[in-house]
DRENPA-3360 file (N, C-alpha, C; in nm, 2 decimals, always signed):
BEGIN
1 = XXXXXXXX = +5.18/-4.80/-3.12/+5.07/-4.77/-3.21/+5.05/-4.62/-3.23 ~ +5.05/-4.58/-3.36/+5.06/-4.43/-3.39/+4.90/-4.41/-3.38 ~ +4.86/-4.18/-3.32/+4.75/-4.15/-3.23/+4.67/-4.24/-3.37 ~ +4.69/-4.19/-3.50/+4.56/-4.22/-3.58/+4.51/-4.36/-3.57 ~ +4.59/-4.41/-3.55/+4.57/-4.62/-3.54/+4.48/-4.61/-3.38 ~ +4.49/-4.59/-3.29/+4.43/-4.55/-3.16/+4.29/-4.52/-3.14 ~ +4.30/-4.41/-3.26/+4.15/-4.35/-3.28/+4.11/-4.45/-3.31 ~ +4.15/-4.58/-3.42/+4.02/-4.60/-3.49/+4.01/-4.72/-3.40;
9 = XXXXXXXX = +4.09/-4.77/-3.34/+4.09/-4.86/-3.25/+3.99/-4.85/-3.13 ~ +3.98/-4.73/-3.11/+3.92/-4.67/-2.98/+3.77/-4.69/-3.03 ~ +3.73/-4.61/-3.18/+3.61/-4.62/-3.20/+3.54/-4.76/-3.24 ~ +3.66/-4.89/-3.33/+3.58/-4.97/-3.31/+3.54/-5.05/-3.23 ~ +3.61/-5.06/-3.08/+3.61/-5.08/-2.93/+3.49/-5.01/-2.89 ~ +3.46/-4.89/-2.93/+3.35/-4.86/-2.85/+3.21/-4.94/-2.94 ~ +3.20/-4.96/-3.01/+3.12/-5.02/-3.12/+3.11/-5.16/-3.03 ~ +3.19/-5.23/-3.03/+3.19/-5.32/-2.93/+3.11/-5.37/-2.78;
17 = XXXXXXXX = +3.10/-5.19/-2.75/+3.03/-5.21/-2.64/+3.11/-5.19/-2.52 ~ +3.26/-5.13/-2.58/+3.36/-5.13/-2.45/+3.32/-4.93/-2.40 ~ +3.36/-4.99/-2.25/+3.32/-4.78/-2.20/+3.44/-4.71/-2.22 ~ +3.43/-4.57/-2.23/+3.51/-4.47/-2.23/+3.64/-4.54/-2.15 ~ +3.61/-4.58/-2.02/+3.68/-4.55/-1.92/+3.76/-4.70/-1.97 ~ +3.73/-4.81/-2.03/+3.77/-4.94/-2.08/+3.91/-4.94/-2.22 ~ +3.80/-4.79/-2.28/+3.89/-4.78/-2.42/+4.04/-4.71/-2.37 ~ +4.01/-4.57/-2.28/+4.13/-4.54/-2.25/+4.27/-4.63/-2.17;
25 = XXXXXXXX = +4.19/-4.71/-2.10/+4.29/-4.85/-2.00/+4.37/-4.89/-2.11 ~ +4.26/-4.92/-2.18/+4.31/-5.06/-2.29/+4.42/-5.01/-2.38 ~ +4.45/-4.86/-2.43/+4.52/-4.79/-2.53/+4.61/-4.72/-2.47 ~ +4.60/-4.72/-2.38/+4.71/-4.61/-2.29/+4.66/-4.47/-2.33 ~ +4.53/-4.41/-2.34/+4.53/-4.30/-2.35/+4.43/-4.20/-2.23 ~ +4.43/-4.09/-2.24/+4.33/-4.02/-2.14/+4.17/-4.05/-2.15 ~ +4.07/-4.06/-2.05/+3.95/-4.04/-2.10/+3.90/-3.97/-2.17 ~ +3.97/-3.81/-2.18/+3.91/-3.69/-2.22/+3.95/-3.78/-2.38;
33 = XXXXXXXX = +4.02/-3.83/-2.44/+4.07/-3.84/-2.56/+4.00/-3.95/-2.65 ~ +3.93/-4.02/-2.55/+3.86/-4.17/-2.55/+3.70/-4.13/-2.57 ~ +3.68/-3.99/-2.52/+3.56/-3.98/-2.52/+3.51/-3.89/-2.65 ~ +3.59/-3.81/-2.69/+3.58/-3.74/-2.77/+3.61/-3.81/-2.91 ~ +3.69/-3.91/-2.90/+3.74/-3.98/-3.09/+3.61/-4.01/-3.04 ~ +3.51/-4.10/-2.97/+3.39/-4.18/-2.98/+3.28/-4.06/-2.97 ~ +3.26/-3.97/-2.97/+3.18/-3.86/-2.92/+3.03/-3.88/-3.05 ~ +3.14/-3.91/-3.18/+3.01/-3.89/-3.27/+2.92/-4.03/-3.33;
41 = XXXXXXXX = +2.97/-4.10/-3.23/+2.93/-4.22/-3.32/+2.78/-4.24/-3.26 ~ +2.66/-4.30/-3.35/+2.57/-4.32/-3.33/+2.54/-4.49/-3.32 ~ +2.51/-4.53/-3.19/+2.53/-4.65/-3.18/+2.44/-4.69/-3.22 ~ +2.41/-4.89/-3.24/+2.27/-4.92/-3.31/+2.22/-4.98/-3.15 ~ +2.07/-5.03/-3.20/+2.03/-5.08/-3.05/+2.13/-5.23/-3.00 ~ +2.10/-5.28/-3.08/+2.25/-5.41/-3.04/+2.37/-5.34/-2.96 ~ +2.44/-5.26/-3.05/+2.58/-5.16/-2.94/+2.53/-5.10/-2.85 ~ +2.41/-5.04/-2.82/+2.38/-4.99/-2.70/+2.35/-5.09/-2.61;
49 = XXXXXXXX = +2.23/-5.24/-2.62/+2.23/-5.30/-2.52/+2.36/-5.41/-2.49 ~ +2.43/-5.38/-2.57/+2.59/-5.46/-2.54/+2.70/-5.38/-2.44 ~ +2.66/-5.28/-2.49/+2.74/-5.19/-2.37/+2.69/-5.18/-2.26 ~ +2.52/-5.16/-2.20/+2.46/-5.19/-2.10/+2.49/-5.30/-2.05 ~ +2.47/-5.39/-2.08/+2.51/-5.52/-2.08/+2.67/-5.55/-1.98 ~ +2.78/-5.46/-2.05/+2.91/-5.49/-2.02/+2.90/-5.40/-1.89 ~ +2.83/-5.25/-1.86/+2.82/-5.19/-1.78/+2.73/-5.23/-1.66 ~ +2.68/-5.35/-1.67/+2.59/-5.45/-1.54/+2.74/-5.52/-1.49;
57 = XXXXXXXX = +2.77/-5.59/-1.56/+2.89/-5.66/-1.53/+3.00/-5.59/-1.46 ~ +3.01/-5.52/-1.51/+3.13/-5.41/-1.43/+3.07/-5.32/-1.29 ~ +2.92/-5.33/-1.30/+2.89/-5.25/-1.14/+2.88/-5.10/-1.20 ~ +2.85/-5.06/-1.31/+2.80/-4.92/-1.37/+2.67/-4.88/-1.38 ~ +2.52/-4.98/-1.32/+2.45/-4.96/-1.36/+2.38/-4.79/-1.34 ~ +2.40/-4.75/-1.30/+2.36/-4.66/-1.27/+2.39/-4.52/-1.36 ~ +2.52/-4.48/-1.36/+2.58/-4.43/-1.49/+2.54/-4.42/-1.60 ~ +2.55/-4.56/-1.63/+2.51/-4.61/-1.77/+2.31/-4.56/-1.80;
65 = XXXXXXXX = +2.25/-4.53/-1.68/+2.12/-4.51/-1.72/+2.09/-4.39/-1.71 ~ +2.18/-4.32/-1.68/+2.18/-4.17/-1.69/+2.22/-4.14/-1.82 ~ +2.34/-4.20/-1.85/+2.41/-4.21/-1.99/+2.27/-4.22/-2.08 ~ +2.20/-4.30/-2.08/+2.11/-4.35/-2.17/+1.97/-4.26/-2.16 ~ +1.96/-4.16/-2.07/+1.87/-4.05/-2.05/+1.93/-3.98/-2.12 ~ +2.02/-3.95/-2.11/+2.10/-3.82/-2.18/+2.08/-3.89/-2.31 ~ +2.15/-3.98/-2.36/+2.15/-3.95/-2.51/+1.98/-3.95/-2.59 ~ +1.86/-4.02/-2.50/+1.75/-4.08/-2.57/+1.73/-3.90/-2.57;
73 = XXXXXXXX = +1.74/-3.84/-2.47/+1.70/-3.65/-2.46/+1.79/-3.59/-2.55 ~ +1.90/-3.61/-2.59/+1.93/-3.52/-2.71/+1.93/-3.59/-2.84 ~ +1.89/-3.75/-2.87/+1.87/-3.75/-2.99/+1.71/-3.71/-3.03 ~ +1.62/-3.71/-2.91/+1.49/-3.62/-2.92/+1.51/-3.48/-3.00 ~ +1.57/-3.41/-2.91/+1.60/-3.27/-2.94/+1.64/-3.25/-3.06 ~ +1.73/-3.36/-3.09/+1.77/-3.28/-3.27/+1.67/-3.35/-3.34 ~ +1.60/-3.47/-3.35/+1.49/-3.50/-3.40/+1.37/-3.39/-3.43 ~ +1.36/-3.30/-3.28/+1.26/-3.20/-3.28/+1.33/-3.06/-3.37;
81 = XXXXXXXX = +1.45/-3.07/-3.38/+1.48/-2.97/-3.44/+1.50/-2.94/-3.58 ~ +1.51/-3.07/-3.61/+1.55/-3.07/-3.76/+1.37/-3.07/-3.81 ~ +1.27/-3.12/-3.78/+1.10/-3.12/-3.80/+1.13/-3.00/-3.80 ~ +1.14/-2.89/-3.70/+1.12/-2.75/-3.71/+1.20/-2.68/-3.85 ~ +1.34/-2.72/-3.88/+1.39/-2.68/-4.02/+1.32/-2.72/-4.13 ~ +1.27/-2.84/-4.15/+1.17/-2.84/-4.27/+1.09/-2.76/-4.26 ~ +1.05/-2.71/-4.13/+0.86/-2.64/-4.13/+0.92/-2.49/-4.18 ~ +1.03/-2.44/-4.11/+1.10/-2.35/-4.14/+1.14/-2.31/-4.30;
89 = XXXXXXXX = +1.18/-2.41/-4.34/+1.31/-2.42/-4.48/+1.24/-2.52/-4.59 ~ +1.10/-2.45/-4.62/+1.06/-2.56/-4.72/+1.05/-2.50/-4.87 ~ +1.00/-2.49/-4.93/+1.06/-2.44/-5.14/+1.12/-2.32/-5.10 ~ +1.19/-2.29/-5.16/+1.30/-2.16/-5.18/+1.25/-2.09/-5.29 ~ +1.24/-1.96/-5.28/+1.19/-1.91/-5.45/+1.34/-1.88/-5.51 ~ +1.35/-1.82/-5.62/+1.46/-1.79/-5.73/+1.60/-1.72/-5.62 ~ +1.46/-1.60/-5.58/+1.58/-1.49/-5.53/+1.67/-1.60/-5.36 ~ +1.60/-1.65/-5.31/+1.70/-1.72/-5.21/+1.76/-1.86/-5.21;
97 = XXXXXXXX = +1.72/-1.87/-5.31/+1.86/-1.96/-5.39/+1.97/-1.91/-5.44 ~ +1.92/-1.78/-5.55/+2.03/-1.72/-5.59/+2.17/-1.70/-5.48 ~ +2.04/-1.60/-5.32/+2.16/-1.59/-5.21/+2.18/-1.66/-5.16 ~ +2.17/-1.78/-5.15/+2.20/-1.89/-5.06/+2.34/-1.92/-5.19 ~ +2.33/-1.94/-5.29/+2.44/-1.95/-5.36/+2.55/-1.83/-5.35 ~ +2.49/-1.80/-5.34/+2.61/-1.66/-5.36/+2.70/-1.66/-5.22 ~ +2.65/-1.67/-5.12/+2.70/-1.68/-5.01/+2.78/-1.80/-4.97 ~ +2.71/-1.94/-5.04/+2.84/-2.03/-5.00/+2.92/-2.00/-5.11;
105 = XXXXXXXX = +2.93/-1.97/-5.24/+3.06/-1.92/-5.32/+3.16/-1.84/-5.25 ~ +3.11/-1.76/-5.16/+3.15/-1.62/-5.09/+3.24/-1.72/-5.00 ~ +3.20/-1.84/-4.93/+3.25/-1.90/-4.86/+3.34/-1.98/-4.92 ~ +3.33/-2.06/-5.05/+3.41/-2.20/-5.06/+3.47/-2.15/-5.22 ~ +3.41/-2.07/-5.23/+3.41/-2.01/-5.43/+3.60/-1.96/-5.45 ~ +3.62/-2.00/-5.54/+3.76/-1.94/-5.61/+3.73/-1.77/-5.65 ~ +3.84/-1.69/-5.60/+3.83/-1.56/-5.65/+3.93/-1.48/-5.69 ~ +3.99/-1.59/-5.74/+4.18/-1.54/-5.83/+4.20/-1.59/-5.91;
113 = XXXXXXXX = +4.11/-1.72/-5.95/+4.19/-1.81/-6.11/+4.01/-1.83/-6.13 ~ +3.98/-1.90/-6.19/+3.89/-1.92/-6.24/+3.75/-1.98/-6.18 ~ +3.64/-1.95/-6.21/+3.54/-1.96/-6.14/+3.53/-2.18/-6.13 ~ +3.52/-2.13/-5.99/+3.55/-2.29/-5.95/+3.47/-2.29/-5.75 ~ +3.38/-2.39/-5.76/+3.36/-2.40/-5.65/+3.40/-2.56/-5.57 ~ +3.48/-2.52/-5.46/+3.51/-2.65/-5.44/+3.50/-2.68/-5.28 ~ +3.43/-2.81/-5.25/+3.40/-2.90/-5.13/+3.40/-3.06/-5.15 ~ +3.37/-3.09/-5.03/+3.40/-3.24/-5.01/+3.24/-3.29/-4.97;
121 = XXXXXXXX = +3.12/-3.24/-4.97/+3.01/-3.28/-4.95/+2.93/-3.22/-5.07 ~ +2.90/-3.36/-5.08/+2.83/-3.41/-5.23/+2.68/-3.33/-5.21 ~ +2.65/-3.30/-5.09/+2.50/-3.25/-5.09/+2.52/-3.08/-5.14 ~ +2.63/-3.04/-5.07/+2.65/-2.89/-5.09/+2.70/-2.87/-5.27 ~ +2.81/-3.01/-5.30/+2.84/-2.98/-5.43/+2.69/-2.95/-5.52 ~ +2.59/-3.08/-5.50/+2.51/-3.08/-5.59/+2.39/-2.91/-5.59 ~ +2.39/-2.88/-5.46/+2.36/-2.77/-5.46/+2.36/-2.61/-5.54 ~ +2.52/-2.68/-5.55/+2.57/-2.55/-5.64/+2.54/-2.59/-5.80;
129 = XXXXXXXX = +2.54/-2.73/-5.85/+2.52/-2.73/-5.96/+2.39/-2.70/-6.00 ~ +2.30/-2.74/-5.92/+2.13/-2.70/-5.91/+2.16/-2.51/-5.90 ~ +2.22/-2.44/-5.84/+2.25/-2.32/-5.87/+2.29/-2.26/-5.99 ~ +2.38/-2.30/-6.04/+2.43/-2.32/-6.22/+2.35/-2.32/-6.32 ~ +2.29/-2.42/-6.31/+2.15/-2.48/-6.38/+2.08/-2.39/-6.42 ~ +1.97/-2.36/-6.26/+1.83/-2.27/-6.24/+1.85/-2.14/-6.23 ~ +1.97/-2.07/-6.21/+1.99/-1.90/-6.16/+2.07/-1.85/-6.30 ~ +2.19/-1.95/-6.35/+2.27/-1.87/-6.46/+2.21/-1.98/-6.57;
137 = XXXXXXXX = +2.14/-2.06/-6.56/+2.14/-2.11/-6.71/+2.23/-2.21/-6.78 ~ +2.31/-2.20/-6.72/+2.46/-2.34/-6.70/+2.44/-2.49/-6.75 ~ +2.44/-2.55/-6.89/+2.38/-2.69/-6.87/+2.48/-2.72/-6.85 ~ +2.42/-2.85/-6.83/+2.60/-2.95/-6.71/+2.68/-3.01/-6.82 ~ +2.66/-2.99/-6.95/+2.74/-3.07/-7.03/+2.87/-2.94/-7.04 ~ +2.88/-2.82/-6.94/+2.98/-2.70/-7.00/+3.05/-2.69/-6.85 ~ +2.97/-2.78/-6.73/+3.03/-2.80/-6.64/+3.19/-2.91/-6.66 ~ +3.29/-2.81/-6.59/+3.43/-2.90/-6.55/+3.46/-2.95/-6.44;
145 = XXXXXXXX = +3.43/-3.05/-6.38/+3.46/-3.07/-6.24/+3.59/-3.15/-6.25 ~ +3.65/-3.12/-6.13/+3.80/-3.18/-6.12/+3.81/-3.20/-5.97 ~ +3.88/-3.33/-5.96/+3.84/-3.40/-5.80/+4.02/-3.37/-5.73 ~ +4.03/-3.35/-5.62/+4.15/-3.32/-5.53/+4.15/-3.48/-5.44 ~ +4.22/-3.55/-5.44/+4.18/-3.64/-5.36/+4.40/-3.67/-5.27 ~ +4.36/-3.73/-5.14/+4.52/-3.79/-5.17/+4.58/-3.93/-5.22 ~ +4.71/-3.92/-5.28/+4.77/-4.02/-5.34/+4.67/-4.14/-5.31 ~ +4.72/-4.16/-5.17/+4.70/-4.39/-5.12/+4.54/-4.38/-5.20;
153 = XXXXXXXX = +4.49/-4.31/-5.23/+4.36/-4.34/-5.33/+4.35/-4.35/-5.45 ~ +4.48/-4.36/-5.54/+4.50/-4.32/-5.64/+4.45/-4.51/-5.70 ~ +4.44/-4.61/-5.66/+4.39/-4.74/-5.68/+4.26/-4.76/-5.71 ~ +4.20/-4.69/-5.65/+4.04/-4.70/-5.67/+4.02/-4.54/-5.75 ~ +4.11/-4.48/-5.81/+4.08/-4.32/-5.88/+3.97/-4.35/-5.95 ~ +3.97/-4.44/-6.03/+3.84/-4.42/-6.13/+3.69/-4.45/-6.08 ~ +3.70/-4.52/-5.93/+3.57/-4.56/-5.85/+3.52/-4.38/-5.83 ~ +3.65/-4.31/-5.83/+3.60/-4.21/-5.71/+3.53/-4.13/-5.83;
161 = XXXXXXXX = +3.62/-4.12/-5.92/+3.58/-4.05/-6.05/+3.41/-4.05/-6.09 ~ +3.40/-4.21/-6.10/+3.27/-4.30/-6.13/+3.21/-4.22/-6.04 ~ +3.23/-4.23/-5.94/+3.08/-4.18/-5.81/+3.05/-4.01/-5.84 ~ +3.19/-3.93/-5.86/+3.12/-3.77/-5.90/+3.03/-3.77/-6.02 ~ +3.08/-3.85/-6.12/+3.01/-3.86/-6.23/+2.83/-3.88/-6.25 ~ +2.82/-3.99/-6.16/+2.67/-4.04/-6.12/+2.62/-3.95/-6.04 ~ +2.71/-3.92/-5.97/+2.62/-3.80/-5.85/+2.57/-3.68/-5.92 ~ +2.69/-3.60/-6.01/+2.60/-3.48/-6.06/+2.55/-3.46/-6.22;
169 = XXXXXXXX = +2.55/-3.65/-6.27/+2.48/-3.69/-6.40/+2.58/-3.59/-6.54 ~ +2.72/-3.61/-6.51/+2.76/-3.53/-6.61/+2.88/-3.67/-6.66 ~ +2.91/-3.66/-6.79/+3.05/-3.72/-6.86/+3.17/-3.78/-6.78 ~ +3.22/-3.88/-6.73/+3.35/-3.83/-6.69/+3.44/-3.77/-6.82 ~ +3.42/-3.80/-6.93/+3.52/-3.68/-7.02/+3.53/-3.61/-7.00 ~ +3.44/-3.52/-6.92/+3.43/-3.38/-6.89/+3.51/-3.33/-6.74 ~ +3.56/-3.42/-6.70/+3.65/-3.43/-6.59/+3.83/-3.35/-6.65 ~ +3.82/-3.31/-6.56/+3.98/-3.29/-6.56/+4.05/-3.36/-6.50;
177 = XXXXXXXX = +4.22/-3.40/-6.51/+4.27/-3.51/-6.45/+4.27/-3.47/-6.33 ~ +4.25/-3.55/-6.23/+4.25/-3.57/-6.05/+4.40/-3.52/-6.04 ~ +4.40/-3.46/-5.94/+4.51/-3.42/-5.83/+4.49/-3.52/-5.72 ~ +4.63/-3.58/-5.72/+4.64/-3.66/-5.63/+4.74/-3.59/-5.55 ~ +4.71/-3.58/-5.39/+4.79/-3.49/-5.30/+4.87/-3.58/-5.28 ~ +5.01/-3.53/-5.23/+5.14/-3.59/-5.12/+5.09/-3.61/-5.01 ~ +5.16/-3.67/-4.95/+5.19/-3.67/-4.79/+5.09/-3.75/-4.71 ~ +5.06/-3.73/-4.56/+5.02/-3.80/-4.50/+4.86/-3.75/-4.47;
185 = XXXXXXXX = +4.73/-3.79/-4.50/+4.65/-3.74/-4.44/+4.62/-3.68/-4.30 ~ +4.56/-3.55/-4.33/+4.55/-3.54/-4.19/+4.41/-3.56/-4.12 ~ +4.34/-3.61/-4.22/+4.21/-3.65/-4.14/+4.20/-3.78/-4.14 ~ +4.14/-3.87/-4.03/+4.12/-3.98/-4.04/+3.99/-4.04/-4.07 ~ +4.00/-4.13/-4.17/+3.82/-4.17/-4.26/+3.84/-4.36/-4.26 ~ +3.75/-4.36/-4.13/+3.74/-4.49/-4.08/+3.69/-4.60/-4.25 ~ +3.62/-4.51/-4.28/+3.60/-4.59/-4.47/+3.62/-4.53/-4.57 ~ +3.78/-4.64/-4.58/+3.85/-4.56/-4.69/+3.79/-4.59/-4.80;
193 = XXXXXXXX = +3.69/-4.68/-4.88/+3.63/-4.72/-4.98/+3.49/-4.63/-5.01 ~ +3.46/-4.53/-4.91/+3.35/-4.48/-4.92/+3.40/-4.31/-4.89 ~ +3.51/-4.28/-4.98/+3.59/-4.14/-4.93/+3.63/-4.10/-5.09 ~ +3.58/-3.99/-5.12/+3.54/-3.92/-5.25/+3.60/-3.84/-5.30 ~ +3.71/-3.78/-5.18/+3.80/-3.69/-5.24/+3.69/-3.51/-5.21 ~ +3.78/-3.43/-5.22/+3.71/-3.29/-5.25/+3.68/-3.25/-5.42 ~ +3.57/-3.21/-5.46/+3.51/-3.15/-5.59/+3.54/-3.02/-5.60 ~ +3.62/-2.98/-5.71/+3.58/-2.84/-5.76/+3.51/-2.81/-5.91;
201 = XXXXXXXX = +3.47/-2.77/-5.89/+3.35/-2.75/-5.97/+3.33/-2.63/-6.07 ~ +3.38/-2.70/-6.18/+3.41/-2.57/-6.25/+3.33/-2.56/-6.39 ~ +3.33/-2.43/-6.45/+3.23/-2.38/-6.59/+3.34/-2.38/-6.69 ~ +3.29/-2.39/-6.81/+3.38/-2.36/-6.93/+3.33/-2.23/-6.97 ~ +3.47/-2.19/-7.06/+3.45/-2.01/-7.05/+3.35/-1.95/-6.95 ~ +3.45/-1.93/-6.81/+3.33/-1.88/-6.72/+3.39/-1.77/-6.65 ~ +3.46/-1.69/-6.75/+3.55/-1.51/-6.71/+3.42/-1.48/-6.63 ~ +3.30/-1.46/-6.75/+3.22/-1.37/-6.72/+3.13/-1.40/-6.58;
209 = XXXXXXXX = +3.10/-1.55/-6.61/+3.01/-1.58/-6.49/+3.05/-1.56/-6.34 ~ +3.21/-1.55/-6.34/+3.28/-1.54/-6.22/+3.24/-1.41/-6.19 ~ +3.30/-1.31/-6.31/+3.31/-1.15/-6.24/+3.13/-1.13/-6.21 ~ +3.04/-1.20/-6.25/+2.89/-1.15/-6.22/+2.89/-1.19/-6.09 ~ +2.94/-1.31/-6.03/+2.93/-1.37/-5.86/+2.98/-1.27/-5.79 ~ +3.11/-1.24/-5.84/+3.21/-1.15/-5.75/+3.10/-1.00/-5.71 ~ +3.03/-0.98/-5.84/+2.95/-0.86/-5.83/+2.84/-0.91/-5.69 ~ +2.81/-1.04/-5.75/+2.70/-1.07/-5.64/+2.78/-1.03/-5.51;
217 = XXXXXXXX = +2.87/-1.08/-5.49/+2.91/-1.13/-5.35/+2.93/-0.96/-5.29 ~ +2.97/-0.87/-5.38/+3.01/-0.72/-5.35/+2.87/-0.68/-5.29 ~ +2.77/-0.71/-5.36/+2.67/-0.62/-5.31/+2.63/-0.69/-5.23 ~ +2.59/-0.81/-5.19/+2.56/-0.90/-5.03/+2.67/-0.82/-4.99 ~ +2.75/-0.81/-4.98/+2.86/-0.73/-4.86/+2.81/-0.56/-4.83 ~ +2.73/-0.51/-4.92/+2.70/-0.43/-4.86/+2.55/-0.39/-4.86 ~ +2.46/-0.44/-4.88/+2.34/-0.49/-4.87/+2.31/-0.47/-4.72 ~ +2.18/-0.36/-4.71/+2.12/-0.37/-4.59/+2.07/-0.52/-4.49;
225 = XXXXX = +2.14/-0.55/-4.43/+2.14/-0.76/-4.38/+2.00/-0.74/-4.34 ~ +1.90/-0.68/-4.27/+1.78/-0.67/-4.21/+1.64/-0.60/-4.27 ~ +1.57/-0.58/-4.34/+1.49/-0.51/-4.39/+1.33/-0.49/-4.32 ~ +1.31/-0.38/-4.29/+1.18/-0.41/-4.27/+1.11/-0.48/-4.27 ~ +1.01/-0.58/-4.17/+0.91/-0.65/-4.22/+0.75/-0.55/-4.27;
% end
């Protein structure tokens, strides 16, 4: 069984209710390796009391209720943390959207061929088009977006198409044709029917609007970072 078949094996074993120490036996692999493919999954209460469950049986109890301190204490903690980002991060005015845009362009933005921003998270994409919009004035009927996706997707292309289209309310005419990559993925996406490909996100005749970012992005580079309160 090749590592990627392993992983997904391992994670839907853990879903199951099987332990770290069960998935690694079962696959021939290390625990460190068993614990980390499973590291992000958020179990539901059924998977949790099934794996308690399997961990009475096995003579874990104890483990397992530390296990289950620890996670009810850090899914507290990000619960308490993310309350505090809203209280923190609530309407943005003009000017810190502008830099909040400018800064992930700085991050993900094209700065050799044509103004083009491109990611694989539909929240960040939509972000920037809300940027487009409200900061330059951009209606989305002059937006080009063009999807990067690989080949083995090339069967459901037009689903993937369909879904950028709905998500940021523009034409697919206004699509450019998909790039379908070679080779072998290197990430593994347990749902291949719910996998979108990367967006780039691009303006018609957008010389100018690019060299204005670039300008942006020059002066955030040398912009005092801290200012007086």
């Amino acid at each position: 069984m090749a590592k990627f078949e392993k992983r997904l094996e391992a994670r839907a074993l853990r879903r199951k209710g099987w332990s770290i120490r069960s998935i690694a036996s079962h696959l021939g692999i290390s625990r460190a390796s068993s614990s980390v493919w499973c590291s992000d999954l958020q179990l539901t209460q059924r998977q949790s009391d099934l794996l308690f469950k399997n961990a009475v049986q096995a003579g874990h109890v104890g483990r397992m209720k530390g296990a289950l301190a620890n996670r009810q204490k850090k899914e507290a903690a990000i619960a308490s943390y993310k309350e505090a980002g809203q209280r923190e991060i609530s309407a943005l005015s003009f000017r810190e959207v502008l830099l909040t845009g400018v800064a992930l362009y700085w991050a993900e933005g094209s700065r050799k061929s044509k103004f083009a921003f491109t990611n694989s998270e539909p929240a960040m994409v939509a972000f920037m088009a809300y940027w487009l919009e409200h900061i330059f004035g951009i209606k989305k009927e002059e937006f080009m977006p063009r999807i990067f996706i690989n080949a083995i997707h090339e069967p459901r292309i037009r689903k993937v198409v369909r879904f950028w289209s709905d998500f940021l309310g523009v034409s697919v005419r206004q699509f450019g044709k998909p790039v379908l990559l070679k080779g072998r993925p290197k990430k593994i996406y347990e749902n291949h029917e719910h996998y979108y490909g990367v967006l780039a996100l691009g303006v018609r005749r957008s010389g100018n609007l690019k060299y204005r970012v670039l300008g942006l992005i020059d002066a955030l580079k040398s912009a005092e970072k801290i200012s007086p309160a």
